[in-house]
C-alpha positions in Angstrom: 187.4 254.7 41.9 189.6 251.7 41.1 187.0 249.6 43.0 184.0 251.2 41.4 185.2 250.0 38.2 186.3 246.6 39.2 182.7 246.3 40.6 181.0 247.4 37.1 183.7 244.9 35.4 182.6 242.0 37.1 179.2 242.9 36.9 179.2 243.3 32.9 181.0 239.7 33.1 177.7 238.6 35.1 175.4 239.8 32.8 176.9 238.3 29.7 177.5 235.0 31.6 173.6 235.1 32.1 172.9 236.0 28.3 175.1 232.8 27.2 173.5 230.7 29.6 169.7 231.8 28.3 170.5 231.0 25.1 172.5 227.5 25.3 168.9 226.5 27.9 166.3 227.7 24.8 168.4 226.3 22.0 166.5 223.6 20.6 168.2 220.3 19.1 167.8 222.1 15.7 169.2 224.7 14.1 169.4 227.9 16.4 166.9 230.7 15.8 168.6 233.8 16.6 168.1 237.8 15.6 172.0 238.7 17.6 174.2 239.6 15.0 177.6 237.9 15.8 179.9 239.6 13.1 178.8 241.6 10.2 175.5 242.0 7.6 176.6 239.0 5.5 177.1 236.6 8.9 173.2 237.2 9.3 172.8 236.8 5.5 173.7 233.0 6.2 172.2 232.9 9.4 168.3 234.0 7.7 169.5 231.7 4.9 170.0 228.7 6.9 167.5 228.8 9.3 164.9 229.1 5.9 166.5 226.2 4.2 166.3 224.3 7.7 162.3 224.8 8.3 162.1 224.3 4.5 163.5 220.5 4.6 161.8 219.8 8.0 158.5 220.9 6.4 159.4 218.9 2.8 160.3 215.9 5.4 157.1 216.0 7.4 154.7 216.2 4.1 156.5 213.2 2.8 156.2 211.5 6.1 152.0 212.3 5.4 152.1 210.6 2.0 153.8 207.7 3.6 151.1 207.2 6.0 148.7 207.9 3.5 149.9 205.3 1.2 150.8 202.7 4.0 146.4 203.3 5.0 145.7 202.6 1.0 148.0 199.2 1.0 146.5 198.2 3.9 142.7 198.4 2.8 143.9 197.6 -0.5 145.3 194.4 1.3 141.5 193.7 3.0 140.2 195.0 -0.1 141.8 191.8 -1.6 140.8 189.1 0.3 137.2 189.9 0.6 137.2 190.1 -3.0 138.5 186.6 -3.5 135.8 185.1 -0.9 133.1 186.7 -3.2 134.8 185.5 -6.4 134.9 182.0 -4.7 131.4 182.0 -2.9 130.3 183.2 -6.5 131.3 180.4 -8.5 130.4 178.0 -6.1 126.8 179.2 -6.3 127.1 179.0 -9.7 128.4 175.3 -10.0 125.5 174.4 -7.7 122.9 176.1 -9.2 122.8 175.6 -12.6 118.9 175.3 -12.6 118.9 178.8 -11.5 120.2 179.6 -15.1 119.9 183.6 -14.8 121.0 184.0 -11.3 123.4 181.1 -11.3 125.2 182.1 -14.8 125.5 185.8 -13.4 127.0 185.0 -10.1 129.4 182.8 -12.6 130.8 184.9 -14.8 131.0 187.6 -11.4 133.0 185.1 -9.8 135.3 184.4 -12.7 135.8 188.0 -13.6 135.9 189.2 -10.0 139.7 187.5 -10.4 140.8 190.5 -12.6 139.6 193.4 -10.0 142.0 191.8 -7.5 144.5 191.4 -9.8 144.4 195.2 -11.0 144.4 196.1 -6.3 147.6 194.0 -6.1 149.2 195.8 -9.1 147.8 199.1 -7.1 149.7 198.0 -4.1 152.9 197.0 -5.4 153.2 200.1 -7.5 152.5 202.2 -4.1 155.0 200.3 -2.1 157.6 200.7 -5.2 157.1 203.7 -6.2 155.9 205.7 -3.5 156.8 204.2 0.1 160.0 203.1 -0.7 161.8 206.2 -2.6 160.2 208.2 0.2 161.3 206.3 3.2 165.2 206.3 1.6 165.3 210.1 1.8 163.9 210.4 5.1 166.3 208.4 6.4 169.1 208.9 3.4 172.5 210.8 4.2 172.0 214.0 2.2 169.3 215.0 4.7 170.9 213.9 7.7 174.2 215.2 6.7 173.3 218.8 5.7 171.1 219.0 8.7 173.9 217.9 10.6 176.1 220.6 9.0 173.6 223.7 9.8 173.6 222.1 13.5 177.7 222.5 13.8 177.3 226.3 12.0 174.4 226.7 14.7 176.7 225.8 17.5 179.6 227.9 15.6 177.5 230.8 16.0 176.9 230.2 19.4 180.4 230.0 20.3 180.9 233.1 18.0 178.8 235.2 20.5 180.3 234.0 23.8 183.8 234.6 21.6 181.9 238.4 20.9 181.2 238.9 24.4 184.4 237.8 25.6 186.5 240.1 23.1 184.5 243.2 24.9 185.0 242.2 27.9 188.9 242.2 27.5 188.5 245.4 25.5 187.0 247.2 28.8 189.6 245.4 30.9 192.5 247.5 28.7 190.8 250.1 28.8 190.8 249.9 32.5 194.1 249.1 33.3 196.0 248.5 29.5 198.6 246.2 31.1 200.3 243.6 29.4 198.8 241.0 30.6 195.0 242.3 29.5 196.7 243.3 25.9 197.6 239.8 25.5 194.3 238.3 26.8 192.6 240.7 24.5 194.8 240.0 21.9 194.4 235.8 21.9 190.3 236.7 22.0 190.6 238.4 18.9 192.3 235.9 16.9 190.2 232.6 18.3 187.4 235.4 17.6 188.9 236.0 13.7 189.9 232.1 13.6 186.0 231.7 14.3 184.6 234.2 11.5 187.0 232.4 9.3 185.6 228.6 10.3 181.9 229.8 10.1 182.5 231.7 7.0 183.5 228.3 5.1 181.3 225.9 7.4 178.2 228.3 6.3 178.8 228.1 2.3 178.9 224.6 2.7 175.7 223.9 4.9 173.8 226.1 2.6 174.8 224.0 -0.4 174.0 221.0 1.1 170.5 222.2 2.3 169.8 223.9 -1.0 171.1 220.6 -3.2 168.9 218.7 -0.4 166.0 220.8 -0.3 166.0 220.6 -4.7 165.7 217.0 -4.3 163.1 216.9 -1.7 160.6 218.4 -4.1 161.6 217.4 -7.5 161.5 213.4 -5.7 158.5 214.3 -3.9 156.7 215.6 -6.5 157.3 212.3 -8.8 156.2 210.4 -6.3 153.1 212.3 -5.8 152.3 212.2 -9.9 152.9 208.2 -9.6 150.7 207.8 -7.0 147.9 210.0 -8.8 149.0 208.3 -12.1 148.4 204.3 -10.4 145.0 205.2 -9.1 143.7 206.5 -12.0 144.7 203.8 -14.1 143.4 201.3 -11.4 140.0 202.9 -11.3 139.9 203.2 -15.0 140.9 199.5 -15.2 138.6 198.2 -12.8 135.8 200.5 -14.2 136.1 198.7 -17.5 135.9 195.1 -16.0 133.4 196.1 -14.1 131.4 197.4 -17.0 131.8 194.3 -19.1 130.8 192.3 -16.2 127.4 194.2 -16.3 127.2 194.2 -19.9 127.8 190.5 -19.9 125.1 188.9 -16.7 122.8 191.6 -18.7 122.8 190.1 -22.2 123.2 186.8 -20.6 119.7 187.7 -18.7 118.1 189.3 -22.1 119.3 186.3 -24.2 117.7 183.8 -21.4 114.3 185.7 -21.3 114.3 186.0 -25.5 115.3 182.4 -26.2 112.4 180.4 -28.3 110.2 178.3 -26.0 111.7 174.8 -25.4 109.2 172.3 -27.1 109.7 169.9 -30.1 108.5 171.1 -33.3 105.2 170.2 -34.8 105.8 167.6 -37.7 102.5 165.7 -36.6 100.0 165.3 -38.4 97.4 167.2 -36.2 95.7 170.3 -37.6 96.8 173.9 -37.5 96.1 177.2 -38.4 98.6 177.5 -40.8 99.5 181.0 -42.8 102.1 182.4 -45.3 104.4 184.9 -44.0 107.0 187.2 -46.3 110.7 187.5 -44.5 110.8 191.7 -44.0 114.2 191.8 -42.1 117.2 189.0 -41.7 117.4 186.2 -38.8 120.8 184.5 -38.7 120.0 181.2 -36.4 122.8 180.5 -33.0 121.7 177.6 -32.7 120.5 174.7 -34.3 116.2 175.3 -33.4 116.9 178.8 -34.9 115.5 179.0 -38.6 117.6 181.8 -40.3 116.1 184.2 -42.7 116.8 186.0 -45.8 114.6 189.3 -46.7 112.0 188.3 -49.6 111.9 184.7 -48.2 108.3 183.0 -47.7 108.3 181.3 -44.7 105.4 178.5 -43.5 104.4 179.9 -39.8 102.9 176.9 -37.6 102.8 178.6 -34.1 103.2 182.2 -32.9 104.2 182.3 -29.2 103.7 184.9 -26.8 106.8 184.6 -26.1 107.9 187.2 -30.1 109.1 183.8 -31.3 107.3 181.9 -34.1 107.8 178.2 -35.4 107.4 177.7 -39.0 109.4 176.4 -42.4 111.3 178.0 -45.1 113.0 176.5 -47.8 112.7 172.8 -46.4 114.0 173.3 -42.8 112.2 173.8 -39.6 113.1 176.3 -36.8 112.1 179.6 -34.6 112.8 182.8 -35.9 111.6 186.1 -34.4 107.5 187.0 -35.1 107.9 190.6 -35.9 110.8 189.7 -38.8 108.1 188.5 -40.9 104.7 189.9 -42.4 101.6 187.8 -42.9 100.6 187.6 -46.6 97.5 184.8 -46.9 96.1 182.1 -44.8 96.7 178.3 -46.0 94.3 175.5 -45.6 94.4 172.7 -43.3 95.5 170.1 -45.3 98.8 171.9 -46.0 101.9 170.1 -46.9 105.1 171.6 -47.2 105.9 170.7 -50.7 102.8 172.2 -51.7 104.3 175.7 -50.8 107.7 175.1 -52.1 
């Protein structure tokens, strides 16, 4: 009988040699991921708590690693981005310089060039802000203390644990051995397993508090500085777009009217002050003309003005109130035909 149960003894040792031995080989450099319960209800408490906070900052961690690449990709088109731009600007006003005979094409590639400076102004602002504000808080926490440190500290309470079990299996192993022969010698061995088993409940007890705090304080930060840096990032793009949107626009709006004002402008020819005949007529002044330049007549409403020549152009030549200039046909009304022999101060 007494070597029957020797025989079971050292098999039950076996076993549970085994059982530490599968779990120190699948025990990953993290924390441990274990359903055993070493102790009591409020030792798996921690355990469940622990092993959440742990996947909970490895998961924050990993989605700010993503940003990081994601803002890293935008810098570096950003960067390509910029110096493509500033070739165009400079090809632009090249072309322009050049040109100039080529008045609409050459005065819109102009003031392209010239404003195509702001655009890649507004991309390096984009990237600094990203590399400030985004790349850089990000990149301290990953590699900042806290994390390290707490993830450290659910490690050691992960290895605590494991030592709690073997500790476990021990304490029933000596408390078969008593049971089996209760000499002194097994009472003490049983005796010393219980208090480094105790001494270990103790130890885990505080070491656990104090991993969870740190992950939890950790885990806080992770998303309130995450999220920040998220809203930045949002916040700098939309105010790049909007900013380059509205350069962009003024551009257009500018080589536009710069076109229209080309096309409209009164032929180029001297005005008539010859003496050869023309058709000449009386025109009333139905809606103002103030003149830009100085072969613009300008025109007040109820003003009679002498018209000489009506281009097809919408412009007309004629005099008003001794001086000569264009002015637009269709801001004037025909009233009487004059004869040939016309002479301004026979009107006025």
């Amino acid at each position: 009988m007494d070597a029957f149960r020797k025989q079971a003894s050292k098999l039950r040792e076996q076993v549970a040699k085994q059982q530490q031995a599968v779990i120190k080989q699948f025990s990953a450099s993290g924390y441990e991921s274990s359903e055993v319960m070493v102790i009591d209800e409020i030792e798996m408490q921690t355990h469940h708590q622990l092993e959440k906070l742990y996947r909970s900052t490895r998961t924050g961690r990993d989605f700010q690693k993503e940003i990081i690449k994601a803002a890293e990709a935008f810098t570096a088109v950003g960067y390509k981005h910029i110096e493509a731009g500033t070739k165009l600007s400079e090809d632009c006003s090249k072309y322009g310089v050049e040109n100039a005979n080529d008045q609409i094409l050459a005065k819109a590639a102009s003031i392209y060039g010239d404003a195509r400076i702001h655009v890649e102004k507004e991309q390096e602002d984009l990237n600094r802000l990203l590399f400030n504000q985004v790349l850089e808080p990000l990149r301290a926490m990953i590699g900042g203390s806290p994390l390290e440190d707490a993830r450290h500290l659910a490690q050691r309470y992960s290895k605590m644990r494991q030592d709690a079990e073997a500790q476990a299996a021990e304490v029933s192993r000596r408390q078969a051995r008593v049971r089996e022969s209760p000499i002194p010698d097994n009472v003490a061995k049983l005796h010393a397993a219980e208090s480094r088993m105790h001494e270990l409940k103790a130890n885990m007890a505080v070491l656990g508090k104090e991993a969870a705090a740190a992950l939890a304080a950790v885990e806080s930060q992770q998303q309130r500085l995450t999220f920040q840096r998220l809203v930045a990032m949002v916040e700098g793009e939309r105010v790049y777009h909007e900013r380059v949107a509205t350069i962009l626009g003024n551009i257009e709006a500018e080589i536009v009217s710069e076109k229209q004002r080309k096309e409209a402008a009164p032929p180029v020819t001297p005005l008539n002050h010859s003496s050869e005949k023309t058709k000449y007529f009386l025109a009333e002044v139905t809606h103002p003309f103030d003149a830009t330049s100085e072969k613009e007549l300008s025109l007040a409403v109820g003003d009679y003005v002498v018209v000489r020549k009506v281009s097809p152009s919408g412009w007309s030549e004629g005099e008003c109130k001794g001086r000569a200039g264009w002015f637009p046909t269709s801001y004037v009304e025909k009233r009487q035909r004059i004869p040939t022999n016309y002479t301004a101060a026979e009107v006025y």
